[in-house]
N, C-alpha and C positions, 0 to 999 in steps of 0.2 A: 569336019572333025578337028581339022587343023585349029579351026580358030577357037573353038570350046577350049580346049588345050590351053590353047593361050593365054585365053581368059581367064581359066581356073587357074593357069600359071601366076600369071598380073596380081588376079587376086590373092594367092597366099604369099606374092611379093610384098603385096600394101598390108598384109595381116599383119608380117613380121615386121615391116617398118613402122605400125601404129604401137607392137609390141616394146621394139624399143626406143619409143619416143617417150612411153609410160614413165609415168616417174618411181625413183626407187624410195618407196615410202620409210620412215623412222625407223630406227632399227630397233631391236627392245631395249636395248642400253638406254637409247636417247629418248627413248618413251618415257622410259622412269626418270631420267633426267629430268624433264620434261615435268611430268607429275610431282619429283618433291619439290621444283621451282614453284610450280602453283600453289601447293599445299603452305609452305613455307611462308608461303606473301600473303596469304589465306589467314592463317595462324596467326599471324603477327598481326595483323593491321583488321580482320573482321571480328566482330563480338561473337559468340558461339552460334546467337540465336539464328545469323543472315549468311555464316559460313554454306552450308547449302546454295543458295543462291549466287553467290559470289563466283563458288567453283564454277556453275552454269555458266555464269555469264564469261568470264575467263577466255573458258571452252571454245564458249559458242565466239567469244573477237578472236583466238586462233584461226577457228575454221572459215567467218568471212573473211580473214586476212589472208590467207593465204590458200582460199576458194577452193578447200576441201569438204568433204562429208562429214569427216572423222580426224581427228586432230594427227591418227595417227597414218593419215594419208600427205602428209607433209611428206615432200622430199628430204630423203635426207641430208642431200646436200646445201639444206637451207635450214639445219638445226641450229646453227649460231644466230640466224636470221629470229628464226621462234623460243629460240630463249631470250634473246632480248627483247621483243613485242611482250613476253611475260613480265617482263623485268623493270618496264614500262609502263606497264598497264596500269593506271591510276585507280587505285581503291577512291570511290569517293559515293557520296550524297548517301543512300536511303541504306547501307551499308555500316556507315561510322556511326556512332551514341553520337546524340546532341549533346552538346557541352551547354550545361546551363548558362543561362544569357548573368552576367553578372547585373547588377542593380545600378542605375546611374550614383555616382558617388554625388554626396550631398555634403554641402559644409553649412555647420552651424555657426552661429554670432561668434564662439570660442575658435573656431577653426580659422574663420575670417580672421581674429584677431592675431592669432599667432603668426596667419601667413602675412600678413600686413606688419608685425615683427620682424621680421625674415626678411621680407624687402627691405624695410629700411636697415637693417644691419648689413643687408647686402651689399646695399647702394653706399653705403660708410663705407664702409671697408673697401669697396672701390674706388673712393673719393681718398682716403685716408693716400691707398698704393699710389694712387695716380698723382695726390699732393707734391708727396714727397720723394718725386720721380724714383719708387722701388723698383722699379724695370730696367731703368738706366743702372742706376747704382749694382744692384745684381748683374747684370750683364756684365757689366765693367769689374767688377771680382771673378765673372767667370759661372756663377753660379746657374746653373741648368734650373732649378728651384722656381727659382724668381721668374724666370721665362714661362713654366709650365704654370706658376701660379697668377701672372698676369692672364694667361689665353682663358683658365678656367674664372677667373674674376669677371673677364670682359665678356665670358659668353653667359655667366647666371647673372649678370647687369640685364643684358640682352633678353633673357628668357622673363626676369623678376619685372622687366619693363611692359613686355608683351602680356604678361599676367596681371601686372597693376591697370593698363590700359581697358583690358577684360571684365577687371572687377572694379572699377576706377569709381562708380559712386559707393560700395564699398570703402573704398579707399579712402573715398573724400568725409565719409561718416566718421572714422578714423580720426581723421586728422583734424576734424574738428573738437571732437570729444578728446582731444590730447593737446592743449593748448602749448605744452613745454618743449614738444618736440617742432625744430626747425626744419624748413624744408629747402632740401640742396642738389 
């Protein structure tokens, strides 16, 4: 009889110890907490039609995250923890409107012509600064100007290069149909 005793003793020793092992779930504060973080991310970033769905899914990476039933089986000592896995949580794919795909941009004979203007007035006027060392000269007045407008000169040289290279029998269509204009 002694040992019955003991046993049933043992056992309501490991009840109470599996009791407070239990986690102390959300409290209602952090419940709601909880809910308008979701709702909020919800609102803002789903279209009305997939909000349903979204909240599900939410929910449901809560509860495999943090390997409860019910979102509101979270410890509560792990609510900073579960607001920021909300805060986280990437809205994305089947969710967001498709943004319509814009149209490749196409350039006409006139478009070519003006951007093949553009380079070469680019390319002047970088030839023109760099002639008559306006780099040097500004700097040695002090002038900030002159510095900021060589680096912007030298990098649309650079970009107007890469673009002529691009379109280059374009280019070459150009310059032959304009016999007045030199090339430098």
């Amino acid at each position: 009889m002694n040992q019955v005793f003991l046993d049933y003793r043992m056992g309501k020793l490991q009840e109470g110890e599996q009791q407070q092992a239990l986690p102390n779930p959300l409290s209602p504060r952090h419940q709601r907490e909880l809910q308008k973080a979701i709702a909020a991310k919800v609102y803002a970033q789903v279209p009305e039609a997939h909000r349903s769905s979204a909240f599900k899914r939410i929910y449901s990476h809560l509860k495999d995250r943090f390997e409860v039933g019910t979102y509101k089986d979270i410890d509560d000592s792990r609510y900073t923890e579960a607001l920021g896995a909300v805060q986280s949580f990437e809205i994305e794919g089947e969710w967001l409107e498709s943004k319509p795909e814009m149209p490749a941009a196409t350039l006409d004979d006139r478009h070519l012509r003006h951007l093949f203007c553009l380079y070469i007035h680019f390319k002047r006027v970088y030839d023109i600064y760099d002639r008559y060392s306006m780099y040097e000269a500004m700097s040695l007045l002090g002038s900030r100007a002159g510095v900021e407008m060589h680096d912007h000169l030298r990098d649309g040289v650079i970009l107007a290069d890469a673009l002529a290279s691009h379109l280059k029998p374009h280019f070459d269509l150009q310059w032959m149909s304009q016999p007045n204009l030199r090339r430098t």
